[in-house]
C-alpha positions as CSV (number, residue, x, y, z in Angstrom):
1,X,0.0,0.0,0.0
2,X,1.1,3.4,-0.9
3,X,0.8,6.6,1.6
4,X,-2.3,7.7,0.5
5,X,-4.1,4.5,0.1
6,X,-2.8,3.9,4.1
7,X,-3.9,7.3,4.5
8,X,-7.0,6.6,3.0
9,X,-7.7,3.5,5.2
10,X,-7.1,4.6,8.6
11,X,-9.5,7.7,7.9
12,X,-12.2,5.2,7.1
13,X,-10.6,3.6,10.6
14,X,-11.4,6.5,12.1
15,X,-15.0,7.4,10.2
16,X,-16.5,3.5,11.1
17,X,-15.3,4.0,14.8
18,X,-16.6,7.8,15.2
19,X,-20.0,6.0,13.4
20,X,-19.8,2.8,16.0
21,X,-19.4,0.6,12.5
22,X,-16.6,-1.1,14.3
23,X,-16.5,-1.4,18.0
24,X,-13.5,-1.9,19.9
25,X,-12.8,-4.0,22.4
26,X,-9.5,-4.2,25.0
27,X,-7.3,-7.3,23.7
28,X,-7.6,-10.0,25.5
29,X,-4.7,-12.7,25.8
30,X,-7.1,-15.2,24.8
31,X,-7.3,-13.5,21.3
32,X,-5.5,-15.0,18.6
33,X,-2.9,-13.0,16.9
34,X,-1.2,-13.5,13.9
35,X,2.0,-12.6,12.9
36,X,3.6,-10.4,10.6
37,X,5.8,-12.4,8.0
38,X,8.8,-10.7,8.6
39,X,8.0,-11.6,12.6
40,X,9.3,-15.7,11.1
41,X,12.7,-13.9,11.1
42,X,14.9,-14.1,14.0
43,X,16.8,-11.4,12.7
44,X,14.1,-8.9,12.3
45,X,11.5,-9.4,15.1
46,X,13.0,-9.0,18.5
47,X,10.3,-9.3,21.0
48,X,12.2,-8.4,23.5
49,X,13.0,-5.1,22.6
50,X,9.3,-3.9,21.9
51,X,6.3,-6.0,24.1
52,X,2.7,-5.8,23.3
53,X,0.9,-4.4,26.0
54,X,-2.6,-6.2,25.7
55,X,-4.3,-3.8,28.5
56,X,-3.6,-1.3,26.1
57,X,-4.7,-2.6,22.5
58,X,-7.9,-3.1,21.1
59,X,-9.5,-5.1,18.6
60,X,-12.7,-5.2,16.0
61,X,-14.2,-7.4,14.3
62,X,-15.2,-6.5,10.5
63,X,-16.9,-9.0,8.0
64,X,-14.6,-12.2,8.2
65,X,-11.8,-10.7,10.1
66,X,-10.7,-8.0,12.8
67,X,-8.5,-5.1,12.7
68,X,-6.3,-4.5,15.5
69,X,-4.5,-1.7,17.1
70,X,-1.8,-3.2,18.8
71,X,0.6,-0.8,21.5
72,X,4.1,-1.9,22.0
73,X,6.7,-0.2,24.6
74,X,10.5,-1.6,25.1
75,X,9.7,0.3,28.3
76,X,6.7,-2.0,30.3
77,X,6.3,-0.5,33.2
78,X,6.5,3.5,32.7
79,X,4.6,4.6,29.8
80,X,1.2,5.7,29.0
81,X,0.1,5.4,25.2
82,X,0.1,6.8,23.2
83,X,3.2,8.6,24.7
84,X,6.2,7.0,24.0
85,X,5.3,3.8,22.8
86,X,4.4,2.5,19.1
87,X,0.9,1.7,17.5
88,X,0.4,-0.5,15.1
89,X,-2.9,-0.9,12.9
90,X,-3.1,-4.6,11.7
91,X,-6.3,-6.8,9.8
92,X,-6.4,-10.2,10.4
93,X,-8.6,-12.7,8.9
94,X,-9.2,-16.5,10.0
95,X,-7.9,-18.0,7.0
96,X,-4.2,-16.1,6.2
97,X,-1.3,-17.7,8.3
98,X,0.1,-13.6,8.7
99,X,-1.5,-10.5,9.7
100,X,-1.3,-7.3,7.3
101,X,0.2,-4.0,9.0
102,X,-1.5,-1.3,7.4
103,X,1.1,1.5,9.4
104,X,3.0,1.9,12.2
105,X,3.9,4.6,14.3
106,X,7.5,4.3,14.5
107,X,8.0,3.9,10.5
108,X,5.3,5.6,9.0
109,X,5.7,9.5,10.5
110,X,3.7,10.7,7.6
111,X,0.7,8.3,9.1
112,X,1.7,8.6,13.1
113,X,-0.6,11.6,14.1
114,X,-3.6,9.6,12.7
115,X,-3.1,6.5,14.2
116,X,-2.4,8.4,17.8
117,X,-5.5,10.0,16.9
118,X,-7.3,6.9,16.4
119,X,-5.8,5.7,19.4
120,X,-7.3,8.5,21.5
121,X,-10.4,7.8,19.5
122,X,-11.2,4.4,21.0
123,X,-9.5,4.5,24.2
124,X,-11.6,7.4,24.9
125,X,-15.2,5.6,23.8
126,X,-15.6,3.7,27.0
127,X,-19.1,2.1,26.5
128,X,-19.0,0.9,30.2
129,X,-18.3,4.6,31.0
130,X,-21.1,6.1,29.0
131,X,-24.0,3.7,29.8
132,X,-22.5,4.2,34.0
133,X,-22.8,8.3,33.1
134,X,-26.2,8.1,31.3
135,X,-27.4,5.4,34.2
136,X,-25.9,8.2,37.0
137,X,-27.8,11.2,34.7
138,X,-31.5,9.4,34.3
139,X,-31.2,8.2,38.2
């Protein structure tokens, strides 16, 4: 994908979330995630340098697969995302053995502010919290 078409997808990301199209969901470990291809290479996936933080990403389900925004820190115990830390929008399906990264934080600068801003997007929309505010208001 070029930088428009990534462009182009992560502001239709941001459209079918604003539009609760797709709803997100925290990650769950029991969710199954696929790699990337280049994550089969010792040499180029290190997941010791960068962990997922699963209380921190979120997933959607769309047609016959999800999209994921994953958060990784090489620091795990002081950082608060999207602040130093590196998002990564992924679609998954059940049948492909890899996942597709659409953009990532870290390499894709021209991209970063939107995916920080989808970030705040979803984390944000608590529906928990605004069914516990509208409860709280009509009580």
């Amino acid at each position: 994908m070029d930088k428009i078409e990534i462009s182009k997808f992560i502001d239709k990301t941001i459209s079918k979330t604003k539009s609760h199209e797709l709803n997100w969901k925290t990650l769950t470990t029991n969710e199954s995630l696929k790699p990337l291809p280049s994550e089969n290479s010792i040499f180029i996936y290190n997941p010791t340098i960068n962990s997922l933080s699963v209380k921190d990403s979120y997933i959607a389900n769309f047609r016959t697969g999800s999209l994921l925004l994953l958060v990784f820190s090489s620091n795990t115990q002081l950082f608060t995302p999207p602040d130093n830390c590196t998002l990564s929008l992924r679609i998954q399906d059940k049948q492909s053995k890899y996942a597709v990264e659409i953009s990532n934080s870290s390499d894709d600068s021209f991209n970063a502010s939107e995916l920080i801003r989808l970030y705040n997007l979803i984390d944000k929309d608590s529906s928990s919290l605004n069914t516990l505010i509208d409860d709280f208001l009509n009580s």
